[in-house]
PDB file of N, H, CA, C and O in Angstrom:
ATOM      1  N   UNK A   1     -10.674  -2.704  52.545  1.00  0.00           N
ATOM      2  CA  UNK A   1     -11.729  -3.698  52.690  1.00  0.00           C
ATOM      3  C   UNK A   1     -11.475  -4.828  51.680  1.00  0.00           C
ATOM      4  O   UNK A   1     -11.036  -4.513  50.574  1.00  0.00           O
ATOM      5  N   UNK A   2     -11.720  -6.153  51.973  1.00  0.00           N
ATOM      6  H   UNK A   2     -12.077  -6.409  52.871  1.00  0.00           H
ATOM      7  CA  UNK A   2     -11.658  -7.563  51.276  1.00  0.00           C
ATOM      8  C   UNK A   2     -12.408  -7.391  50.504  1.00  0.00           C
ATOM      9  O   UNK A   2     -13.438  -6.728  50.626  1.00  0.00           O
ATOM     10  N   UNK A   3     -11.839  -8.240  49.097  1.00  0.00           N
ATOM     11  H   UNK A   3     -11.002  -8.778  48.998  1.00  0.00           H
ATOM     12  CA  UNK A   3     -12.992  -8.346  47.973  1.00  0.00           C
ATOM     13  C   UNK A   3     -13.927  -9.165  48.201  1.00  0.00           C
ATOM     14  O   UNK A   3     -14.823  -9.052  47.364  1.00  0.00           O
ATOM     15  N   UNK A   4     -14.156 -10.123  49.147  1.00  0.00           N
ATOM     16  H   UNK A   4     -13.428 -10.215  49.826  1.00  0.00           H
ATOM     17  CA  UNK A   4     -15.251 -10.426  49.804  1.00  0.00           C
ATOM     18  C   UNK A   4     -16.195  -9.330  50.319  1.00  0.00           C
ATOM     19  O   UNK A   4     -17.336  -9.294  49.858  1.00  0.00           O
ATOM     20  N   UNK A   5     -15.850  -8.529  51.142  1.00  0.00           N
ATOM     21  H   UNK A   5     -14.924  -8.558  51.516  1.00  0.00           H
ATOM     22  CA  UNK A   5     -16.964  -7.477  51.002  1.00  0.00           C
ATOM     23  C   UNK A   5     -17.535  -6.522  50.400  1.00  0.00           C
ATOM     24  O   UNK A   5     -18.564  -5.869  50.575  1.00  0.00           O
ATOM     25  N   UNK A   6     -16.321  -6.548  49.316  1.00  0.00           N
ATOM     26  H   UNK A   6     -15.486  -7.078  49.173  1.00  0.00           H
ATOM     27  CA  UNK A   6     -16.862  -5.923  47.912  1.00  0.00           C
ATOM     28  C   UNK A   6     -17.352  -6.140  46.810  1.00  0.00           C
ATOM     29  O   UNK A   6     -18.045  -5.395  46.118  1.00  0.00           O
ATOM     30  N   UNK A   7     -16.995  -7.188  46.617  1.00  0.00           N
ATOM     31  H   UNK A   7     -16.432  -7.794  47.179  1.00  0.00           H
ATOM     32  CA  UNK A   7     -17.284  -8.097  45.270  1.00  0.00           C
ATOM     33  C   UNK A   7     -18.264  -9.271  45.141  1.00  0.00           C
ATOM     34  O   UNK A   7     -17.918 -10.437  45.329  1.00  0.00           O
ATOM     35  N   UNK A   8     -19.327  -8.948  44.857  1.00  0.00           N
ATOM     36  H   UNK A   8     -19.608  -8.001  44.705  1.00  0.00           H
ATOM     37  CA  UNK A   8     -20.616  -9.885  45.270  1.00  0.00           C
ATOM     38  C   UNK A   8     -19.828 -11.470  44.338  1.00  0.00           C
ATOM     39  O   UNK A   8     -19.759 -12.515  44.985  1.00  0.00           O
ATOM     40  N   UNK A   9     -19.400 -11.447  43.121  1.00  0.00           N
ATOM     41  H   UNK A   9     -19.457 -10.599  42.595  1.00  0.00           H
ATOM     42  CA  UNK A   9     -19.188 -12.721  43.039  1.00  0.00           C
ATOM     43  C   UNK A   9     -17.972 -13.476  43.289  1.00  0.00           C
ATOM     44  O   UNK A   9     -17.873 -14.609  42.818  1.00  0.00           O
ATOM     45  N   UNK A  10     -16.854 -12.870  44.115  1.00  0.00           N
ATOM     46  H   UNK A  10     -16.934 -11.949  44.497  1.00  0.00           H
ATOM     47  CA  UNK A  10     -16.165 -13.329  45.330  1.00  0.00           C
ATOM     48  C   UNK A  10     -16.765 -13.590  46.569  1.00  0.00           C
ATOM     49  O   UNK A  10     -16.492 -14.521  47.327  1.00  0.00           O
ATOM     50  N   UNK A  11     -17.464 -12.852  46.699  1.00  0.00           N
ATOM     51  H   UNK A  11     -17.686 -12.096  46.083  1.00  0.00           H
ATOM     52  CA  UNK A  11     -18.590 -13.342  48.121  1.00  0.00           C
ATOM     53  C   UNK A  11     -19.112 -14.584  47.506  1.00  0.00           C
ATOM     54  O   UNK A  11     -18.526 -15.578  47.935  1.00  0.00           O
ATOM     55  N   UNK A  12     -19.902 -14.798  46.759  1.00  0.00           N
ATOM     56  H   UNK A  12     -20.379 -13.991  46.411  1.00  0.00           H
ATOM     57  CA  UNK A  12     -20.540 -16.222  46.610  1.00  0.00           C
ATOM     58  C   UNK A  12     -19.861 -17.351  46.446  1.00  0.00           C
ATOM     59  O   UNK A  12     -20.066 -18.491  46.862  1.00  0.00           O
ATOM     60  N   UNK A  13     -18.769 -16.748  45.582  1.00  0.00           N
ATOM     61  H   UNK A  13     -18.602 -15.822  45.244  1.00  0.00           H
ATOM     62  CA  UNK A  13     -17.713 -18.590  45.036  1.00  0.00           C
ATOM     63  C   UNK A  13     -17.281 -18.428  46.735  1.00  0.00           C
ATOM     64  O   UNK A  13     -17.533 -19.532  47.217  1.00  0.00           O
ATOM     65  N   UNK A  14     -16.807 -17.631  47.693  1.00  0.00           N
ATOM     66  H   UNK A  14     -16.602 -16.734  47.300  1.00  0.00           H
ATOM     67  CA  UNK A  14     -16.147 -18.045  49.224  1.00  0.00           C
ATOM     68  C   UNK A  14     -17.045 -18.334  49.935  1.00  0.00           C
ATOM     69  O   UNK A  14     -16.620 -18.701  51.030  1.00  0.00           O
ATOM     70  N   UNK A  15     -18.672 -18.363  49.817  1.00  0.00           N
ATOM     71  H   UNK A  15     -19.017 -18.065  48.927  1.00  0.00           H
ATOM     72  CA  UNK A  15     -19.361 -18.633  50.691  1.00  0.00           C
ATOM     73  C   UNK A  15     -19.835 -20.363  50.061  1.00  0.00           C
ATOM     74  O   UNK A  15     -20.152 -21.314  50.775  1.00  0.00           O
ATOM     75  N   UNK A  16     -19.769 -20.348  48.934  1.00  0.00           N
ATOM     76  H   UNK A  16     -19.511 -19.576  48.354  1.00  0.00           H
ATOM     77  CA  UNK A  16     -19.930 -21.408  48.486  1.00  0.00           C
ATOM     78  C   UNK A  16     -18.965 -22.894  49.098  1.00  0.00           C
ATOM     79  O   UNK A  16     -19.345 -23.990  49.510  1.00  0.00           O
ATOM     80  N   UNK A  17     -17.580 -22.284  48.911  1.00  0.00           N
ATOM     81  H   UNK A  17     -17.271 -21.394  48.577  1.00  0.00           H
ATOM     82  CA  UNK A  17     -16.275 -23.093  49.721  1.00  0.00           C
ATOM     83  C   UNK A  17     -16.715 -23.210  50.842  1.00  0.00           C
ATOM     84  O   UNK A  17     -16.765 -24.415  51.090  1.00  0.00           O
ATOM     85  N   UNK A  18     -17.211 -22.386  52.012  1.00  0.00           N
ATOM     86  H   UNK A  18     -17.171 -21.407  51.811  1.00  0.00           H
ATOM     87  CA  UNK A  18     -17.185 -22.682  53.218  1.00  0.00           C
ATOM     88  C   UNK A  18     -18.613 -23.098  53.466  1.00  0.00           C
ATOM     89  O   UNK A  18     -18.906 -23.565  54.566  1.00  0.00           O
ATOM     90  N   UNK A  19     -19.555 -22.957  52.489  1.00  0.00           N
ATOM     91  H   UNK A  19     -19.317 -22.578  51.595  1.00  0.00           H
ATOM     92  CA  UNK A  19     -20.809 -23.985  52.697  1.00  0.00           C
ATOM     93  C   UNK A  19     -20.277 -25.616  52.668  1.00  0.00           C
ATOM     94  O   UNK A  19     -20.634 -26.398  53.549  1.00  0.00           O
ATOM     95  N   UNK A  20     -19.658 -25.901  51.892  1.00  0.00           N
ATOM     96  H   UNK A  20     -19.367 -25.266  51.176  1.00  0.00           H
ATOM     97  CA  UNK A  20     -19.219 -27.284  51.248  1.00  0.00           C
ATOM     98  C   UNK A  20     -18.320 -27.606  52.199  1.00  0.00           C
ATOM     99  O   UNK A  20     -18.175 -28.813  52.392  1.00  0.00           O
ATOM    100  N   UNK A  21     -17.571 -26.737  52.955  1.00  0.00           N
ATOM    101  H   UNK A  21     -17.690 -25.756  52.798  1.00  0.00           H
ATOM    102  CA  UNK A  21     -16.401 -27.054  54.315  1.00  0.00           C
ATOM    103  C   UNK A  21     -17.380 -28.178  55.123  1.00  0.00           C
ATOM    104  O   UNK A  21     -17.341 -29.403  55.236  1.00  0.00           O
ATOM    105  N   UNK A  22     -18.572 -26.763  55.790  1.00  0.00           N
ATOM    106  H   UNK A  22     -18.603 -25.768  55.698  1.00  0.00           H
ATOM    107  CA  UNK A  22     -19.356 -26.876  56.536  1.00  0.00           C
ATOM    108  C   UNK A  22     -19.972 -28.184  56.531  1.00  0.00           C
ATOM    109  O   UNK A  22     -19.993 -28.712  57.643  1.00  0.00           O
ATOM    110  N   UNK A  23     -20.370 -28.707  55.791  1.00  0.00           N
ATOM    111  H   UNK A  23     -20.353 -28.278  54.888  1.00  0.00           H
ATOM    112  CA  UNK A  23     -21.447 -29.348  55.069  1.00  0.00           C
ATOM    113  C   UNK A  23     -20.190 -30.951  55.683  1.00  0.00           C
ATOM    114  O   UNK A  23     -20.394 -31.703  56.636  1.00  0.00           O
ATOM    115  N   UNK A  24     -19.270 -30.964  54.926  1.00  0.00           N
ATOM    116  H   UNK A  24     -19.104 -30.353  54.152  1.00  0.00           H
ATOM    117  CA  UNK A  24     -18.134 -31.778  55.181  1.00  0.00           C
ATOM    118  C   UNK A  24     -17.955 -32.121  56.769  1.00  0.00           C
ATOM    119  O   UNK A  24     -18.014 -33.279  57.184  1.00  0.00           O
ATOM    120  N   UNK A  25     -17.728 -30.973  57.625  1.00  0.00           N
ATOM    121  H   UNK A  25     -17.680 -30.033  57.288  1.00  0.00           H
ATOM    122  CA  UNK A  25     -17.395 -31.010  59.145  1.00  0.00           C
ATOM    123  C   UNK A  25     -18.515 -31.279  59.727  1.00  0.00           C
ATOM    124  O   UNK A  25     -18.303 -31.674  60.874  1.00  0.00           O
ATOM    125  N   UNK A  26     -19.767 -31.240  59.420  1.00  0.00           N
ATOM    126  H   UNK A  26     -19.938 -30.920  58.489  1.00  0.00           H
ATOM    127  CA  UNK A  26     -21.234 -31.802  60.115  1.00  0.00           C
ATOM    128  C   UNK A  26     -21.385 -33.064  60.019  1.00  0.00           C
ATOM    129  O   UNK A  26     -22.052 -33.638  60.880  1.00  0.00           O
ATOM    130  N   UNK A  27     -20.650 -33.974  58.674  1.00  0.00           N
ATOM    131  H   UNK A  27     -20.108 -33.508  57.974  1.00  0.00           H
ATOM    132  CA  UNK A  27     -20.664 -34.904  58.767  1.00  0.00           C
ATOM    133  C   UNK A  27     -19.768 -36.223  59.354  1.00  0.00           C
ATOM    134  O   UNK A  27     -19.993 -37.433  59.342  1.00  0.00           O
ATOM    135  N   UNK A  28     -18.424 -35.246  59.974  1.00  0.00           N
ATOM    136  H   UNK A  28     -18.241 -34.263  59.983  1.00  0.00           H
ATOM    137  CA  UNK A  28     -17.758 -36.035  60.781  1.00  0.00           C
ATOM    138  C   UNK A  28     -18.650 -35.819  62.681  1.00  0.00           C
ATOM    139  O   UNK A  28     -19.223 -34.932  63.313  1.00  0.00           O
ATOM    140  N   UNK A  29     -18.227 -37.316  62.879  1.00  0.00           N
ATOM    141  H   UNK A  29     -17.762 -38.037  62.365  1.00  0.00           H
ATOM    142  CA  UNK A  29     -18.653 -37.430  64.640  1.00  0.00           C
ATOM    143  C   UNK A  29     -17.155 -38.274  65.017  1.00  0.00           C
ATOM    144  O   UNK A  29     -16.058 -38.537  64.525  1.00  0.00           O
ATOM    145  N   UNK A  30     -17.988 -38.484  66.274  1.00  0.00           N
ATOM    146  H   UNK A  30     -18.879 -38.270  66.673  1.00  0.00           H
ATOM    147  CA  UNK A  30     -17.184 -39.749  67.510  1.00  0.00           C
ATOM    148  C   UNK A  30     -16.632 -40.645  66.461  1.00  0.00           C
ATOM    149  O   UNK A  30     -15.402 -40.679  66.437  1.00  0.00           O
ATOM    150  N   UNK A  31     -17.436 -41.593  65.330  1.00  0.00           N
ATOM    151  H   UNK A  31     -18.436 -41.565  65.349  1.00  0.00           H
ATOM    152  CA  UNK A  31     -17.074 -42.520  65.174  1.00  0.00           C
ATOM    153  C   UNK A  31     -16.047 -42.427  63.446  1.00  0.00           C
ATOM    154  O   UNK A  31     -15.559 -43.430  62.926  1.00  0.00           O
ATOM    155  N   UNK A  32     -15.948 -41.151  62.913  1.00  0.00           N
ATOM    156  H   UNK A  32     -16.345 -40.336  63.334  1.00  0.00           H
ATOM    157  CA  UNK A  32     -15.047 -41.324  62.355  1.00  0.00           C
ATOM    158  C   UNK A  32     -13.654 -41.515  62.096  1.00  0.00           C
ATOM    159  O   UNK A  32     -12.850 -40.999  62.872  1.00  0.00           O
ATOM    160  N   UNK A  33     -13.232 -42.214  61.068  1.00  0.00           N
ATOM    161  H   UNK A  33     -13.885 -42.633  60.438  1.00  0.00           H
ATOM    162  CA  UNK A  33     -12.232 -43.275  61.224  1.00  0.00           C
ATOM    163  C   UNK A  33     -10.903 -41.614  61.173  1.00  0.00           C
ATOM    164  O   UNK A  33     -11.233 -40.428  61.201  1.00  0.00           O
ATOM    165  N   UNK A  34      -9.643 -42.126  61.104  1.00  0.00           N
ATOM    166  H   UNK A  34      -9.375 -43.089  61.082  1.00  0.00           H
ATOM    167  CA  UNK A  34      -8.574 -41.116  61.068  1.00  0.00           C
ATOM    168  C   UNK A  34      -8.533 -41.019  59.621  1.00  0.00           C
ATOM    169  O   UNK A  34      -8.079 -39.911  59.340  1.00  0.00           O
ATOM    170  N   UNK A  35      -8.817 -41.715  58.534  1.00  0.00           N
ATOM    171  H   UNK A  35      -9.187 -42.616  58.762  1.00  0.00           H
ATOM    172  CA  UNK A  35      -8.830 -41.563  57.244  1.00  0.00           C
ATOM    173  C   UNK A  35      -9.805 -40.483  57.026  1.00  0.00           C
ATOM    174  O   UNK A  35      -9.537 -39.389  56.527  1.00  0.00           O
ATOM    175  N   UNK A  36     -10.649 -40.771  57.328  1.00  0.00           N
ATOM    176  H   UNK A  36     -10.866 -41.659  57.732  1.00  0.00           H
ATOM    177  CA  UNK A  36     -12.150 -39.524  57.447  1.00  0.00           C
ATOM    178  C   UNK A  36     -11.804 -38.251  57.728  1.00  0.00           C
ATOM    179  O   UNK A  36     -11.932 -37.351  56.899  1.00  0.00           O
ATOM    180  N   UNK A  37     -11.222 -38.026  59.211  1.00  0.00           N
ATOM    181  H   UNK A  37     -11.118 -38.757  59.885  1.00  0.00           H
ATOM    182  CA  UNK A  37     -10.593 -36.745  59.706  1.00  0.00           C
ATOM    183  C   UNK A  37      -9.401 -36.092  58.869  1.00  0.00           C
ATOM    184  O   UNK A  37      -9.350 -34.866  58.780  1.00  0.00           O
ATOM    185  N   UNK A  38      -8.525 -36.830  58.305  1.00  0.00           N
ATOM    186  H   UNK A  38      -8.567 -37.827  58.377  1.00  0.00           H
ATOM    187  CA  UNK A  38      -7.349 -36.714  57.764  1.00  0.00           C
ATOM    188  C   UNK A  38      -7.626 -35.922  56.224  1.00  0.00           C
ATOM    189  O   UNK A  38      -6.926 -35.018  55.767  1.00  0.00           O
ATOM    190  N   UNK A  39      -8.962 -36.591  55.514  1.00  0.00           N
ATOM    191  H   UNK A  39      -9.531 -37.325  55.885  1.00  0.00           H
ATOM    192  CA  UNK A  39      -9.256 -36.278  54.539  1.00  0.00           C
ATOM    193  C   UNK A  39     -10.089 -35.130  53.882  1.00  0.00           C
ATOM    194  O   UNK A  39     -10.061 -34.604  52.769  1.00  0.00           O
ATOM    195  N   UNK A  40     -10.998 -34.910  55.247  1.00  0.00           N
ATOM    196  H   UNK A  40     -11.020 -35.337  56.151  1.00  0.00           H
ATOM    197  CA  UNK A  40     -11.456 -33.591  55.756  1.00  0.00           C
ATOM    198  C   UNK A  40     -10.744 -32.833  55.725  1.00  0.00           C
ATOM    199  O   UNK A  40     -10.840 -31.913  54.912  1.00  0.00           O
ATOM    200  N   UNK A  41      -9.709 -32.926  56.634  1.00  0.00           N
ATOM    201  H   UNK A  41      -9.631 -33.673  57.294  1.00  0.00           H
ATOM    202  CA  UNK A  41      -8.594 -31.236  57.010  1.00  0.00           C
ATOM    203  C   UNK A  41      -8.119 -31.475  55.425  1.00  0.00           C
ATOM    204  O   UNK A  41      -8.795 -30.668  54.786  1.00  0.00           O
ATOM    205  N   UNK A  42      -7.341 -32.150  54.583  1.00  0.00           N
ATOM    206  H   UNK A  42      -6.793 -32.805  55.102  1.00  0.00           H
ATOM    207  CA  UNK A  42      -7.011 -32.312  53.291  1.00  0.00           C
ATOM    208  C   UNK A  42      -7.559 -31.204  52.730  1.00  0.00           C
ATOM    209  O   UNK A  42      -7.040 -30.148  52.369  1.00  0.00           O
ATOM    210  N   UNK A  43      -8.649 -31.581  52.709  1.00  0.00           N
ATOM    211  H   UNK A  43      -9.071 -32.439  53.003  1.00  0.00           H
ATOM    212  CA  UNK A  43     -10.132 -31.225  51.275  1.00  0.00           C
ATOM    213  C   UNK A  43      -9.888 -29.674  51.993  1.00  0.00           C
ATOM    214  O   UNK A  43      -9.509 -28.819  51.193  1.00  0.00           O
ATOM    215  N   UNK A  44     -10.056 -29.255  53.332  1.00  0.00           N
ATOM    216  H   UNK A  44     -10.364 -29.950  53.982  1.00  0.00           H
ATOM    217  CA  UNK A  44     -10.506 -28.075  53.848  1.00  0.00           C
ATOM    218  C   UNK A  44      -9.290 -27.148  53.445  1.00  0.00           C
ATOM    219  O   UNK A  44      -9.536 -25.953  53.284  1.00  0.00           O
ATOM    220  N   UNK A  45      -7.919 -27.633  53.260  1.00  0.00           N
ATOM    221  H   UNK A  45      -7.720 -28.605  53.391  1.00  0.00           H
ATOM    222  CA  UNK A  45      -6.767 -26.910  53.330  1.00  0.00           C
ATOM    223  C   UNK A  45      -6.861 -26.644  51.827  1.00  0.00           C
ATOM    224  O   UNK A  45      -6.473 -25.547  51.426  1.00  0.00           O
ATOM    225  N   UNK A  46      -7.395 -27.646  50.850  1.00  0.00           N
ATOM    226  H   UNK A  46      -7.711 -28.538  51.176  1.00  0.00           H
ATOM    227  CA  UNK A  46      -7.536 -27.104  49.459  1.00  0.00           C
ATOM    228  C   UNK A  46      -8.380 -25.980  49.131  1.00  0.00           C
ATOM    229  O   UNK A  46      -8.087 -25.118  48.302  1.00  0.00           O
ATOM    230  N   UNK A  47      -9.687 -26.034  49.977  1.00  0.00           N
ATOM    231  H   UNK A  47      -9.924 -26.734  50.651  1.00  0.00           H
ATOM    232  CA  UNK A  47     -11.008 -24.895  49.875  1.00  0.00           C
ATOM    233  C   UNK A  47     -10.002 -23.504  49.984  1.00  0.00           C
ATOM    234  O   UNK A  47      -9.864 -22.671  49.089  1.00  0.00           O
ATOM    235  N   UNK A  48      -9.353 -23.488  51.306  1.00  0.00           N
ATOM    236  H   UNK A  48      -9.465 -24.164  52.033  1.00  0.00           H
ATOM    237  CA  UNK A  48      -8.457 -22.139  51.696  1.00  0.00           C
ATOM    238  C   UNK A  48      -7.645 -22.030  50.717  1.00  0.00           C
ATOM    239  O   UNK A  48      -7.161 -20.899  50.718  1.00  0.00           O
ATOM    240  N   UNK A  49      -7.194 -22.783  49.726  1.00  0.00           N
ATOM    241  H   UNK A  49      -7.587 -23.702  49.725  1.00  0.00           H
ATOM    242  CA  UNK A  49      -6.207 -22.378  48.623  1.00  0.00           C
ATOM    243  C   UNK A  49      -6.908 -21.456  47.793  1.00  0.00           C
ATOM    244  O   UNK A  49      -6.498 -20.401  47.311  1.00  0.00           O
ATOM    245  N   UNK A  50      -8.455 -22.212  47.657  1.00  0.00           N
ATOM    246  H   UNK A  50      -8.789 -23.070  48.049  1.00  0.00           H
ATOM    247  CA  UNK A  50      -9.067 -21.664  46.981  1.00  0.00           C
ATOM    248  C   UNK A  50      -9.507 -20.133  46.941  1.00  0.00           C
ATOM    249  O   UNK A  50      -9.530 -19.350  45.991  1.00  0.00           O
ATOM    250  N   UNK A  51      -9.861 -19.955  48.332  1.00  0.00           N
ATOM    251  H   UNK A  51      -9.842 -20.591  49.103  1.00  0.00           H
ATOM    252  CA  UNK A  51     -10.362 -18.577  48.805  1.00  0.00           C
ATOM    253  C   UNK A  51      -9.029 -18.526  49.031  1.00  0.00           C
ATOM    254  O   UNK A  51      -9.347 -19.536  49.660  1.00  0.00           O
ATOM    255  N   UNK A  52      -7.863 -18.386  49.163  1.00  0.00           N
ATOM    256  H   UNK A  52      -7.605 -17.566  48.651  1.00  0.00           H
ATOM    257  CA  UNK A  52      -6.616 -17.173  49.284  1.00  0.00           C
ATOM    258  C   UNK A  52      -6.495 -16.987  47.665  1.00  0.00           C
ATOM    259  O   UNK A  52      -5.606 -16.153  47.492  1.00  0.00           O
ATOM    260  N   UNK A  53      -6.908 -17.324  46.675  1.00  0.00           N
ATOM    261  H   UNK A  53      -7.630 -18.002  46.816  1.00  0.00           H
ATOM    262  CA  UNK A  53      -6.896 -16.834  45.756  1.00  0.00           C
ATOM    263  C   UNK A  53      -7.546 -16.136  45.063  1.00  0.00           C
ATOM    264  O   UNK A  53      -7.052 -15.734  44.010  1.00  0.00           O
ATOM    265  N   UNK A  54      -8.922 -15.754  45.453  1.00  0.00           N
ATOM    266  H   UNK A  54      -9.323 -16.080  46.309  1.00  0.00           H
ATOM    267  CA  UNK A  54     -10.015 -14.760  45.637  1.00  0.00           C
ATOM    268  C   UNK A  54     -10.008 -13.698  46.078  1.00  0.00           C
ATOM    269  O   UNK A  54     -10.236 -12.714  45.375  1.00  0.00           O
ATOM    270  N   UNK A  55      -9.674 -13.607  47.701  1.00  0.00           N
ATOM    271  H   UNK A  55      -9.489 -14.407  48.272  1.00  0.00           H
ATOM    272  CA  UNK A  55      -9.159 -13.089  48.602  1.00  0.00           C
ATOM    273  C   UNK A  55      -8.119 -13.364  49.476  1.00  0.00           C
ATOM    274  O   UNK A  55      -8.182 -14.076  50.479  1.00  0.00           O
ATOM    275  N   UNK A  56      -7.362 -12.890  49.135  1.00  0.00           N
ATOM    276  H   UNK A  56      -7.311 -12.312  48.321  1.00  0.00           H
ATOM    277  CA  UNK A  56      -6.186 -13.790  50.673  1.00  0.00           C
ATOM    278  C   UNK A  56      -5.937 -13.056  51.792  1.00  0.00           C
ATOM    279  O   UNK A  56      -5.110 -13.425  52.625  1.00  0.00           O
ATOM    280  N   UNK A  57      -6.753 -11.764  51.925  1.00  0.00           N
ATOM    281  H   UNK A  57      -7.425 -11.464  51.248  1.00  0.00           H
ATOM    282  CA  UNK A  57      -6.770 -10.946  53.232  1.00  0.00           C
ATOM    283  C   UNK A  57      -7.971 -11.658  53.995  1.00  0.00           C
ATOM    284  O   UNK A  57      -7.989 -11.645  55.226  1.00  0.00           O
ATOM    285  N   UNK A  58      -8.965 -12.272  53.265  1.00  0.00           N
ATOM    286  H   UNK A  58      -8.950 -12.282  52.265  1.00  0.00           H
ATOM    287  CA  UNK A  58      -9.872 -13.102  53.894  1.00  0.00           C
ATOM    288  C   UNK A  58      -9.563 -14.271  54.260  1.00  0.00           C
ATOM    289  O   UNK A  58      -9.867 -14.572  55.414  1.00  0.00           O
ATOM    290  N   UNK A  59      -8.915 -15.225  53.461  1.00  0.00           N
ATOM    291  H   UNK A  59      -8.668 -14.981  52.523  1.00  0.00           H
ATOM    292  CA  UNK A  59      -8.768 -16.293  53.995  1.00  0.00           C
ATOM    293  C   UNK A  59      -7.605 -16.264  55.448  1.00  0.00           C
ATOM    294  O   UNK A  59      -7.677 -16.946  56.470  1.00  0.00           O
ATOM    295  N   UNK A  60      -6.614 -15.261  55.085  1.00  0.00           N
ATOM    296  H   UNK A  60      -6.555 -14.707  54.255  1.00  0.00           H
ATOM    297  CA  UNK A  60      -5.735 -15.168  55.889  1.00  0.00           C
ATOM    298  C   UNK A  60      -6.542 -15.097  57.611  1.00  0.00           C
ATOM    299  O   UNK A  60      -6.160 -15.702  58.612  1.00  0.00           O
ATOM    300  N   UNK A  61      -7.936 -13.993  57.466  1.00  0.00           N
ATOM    301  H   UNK A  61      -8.246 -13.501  56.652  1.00  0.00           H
ATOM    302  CA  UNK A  61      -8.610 -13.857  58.839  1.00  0.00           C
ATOM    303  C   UNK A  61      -9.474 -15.342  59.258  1.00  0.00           C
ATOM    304  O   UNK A  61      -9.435 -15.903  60.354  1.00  0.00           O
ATOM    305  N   UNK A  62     -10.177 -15.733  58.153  1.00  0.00           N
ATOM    306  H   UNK A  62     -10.209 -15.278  57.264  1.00  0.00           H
ATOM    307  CA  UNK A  62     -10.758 -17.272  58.919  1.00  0.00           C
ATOM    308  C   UNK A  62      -9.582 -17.991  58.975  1.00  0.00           C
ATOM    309  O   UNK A  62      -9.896 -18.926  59.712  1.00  0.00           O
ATOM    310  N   UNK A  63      -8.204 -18.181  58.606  1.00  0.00           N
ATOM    311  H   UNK A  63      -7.949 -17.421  58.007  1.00  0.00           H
ATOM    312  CA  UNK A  63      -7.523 -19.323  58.763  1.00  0.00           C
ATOM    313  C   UNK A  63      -7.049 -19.016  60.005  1.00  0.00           C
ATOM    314  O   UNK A  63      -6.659 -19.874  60.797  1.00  0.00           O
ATOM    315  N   UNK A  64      -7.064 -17.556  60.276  1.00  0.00           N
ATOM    316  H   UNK A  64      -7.381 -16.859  59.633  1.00  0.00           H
ATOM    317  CA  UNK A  64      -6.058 -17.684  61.854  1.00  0.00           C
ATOM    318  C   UNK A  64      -7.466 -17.518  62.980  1.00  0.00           C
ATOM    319  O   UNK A  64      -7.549 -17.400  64.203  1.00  0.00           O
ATOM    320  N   UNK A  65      -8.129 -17.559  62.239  1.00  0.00           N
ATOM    321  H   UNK A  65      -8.062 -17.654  61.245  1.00  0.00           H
ATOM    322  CA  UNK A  65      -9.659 -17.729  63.126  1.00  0.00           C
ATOM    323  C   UNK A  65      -9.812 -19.118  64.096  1.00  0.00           C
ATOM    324  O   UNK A  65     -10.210 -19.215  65.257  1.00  0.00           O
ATOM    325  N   UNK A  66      -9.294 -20.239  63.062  1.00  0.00           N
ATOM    326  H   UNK A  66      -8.972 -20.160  62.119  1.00  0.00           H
ATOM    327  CA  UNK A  66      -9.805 -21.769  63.494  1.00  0.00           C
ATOM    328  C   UNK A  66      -9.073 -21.630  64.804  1.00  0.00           C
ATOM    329  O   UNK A  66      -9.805 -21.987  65.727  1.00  0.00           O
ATOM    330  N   UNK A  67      -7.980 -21.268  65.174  1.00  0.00           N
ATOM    331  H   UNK A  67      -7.385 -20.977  64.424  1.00  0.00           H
ATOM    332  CA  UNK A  67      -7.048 -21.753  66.595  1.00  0.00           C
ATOM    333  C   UNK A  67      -7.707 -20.927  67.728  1.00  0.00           C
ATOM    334  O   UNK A  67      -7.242 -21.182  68.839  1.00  0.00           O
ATOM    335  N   UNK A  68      -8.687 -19.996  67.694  1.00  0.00           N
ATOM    336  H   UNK A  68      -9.065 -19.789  66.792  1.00  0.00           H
ATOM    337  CA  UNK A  68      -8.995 -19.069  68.427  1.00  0.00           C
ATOM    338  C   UNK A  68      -9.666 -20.157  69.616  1.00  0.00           C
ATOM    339  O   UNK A  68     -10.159 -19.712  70.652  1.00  0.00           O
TER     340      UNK A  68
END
């Protein structure tokens, strides 16, 4: 089992990252520019650095999650 489901304060700093993802991807629409989108996936690929270093059996499952 992931130290995400074991470790309450690995659970919070990774839920924290993917609140702040979240939070990020709600605020792109239709009319953002390619700098916007570009800078998003950026920022998002750093968060996953973040959580594979927490957990990287977790990040490994949401990262191969997104293509589903």
């Amino acid at each position: 089992m992931s130290a995400y489901h074991t470790n309450e304060g690995v659970r919070e700093e990774i839920d924290r990252l993917l609140r702040r993802n979240a939070k990020r991807q709600a605020n792109l629409g239709i009319d953002s520019t390619e700098d916007e989108l570009f800078r998003a996936a950026k920022l998002w690929e750093s968060d996953l650095i973040e959580i594979a270093k927490l957990d990287p059996e977790y990040a490994n499952s949401i990262h191969f999650s997104e293509d589903a």
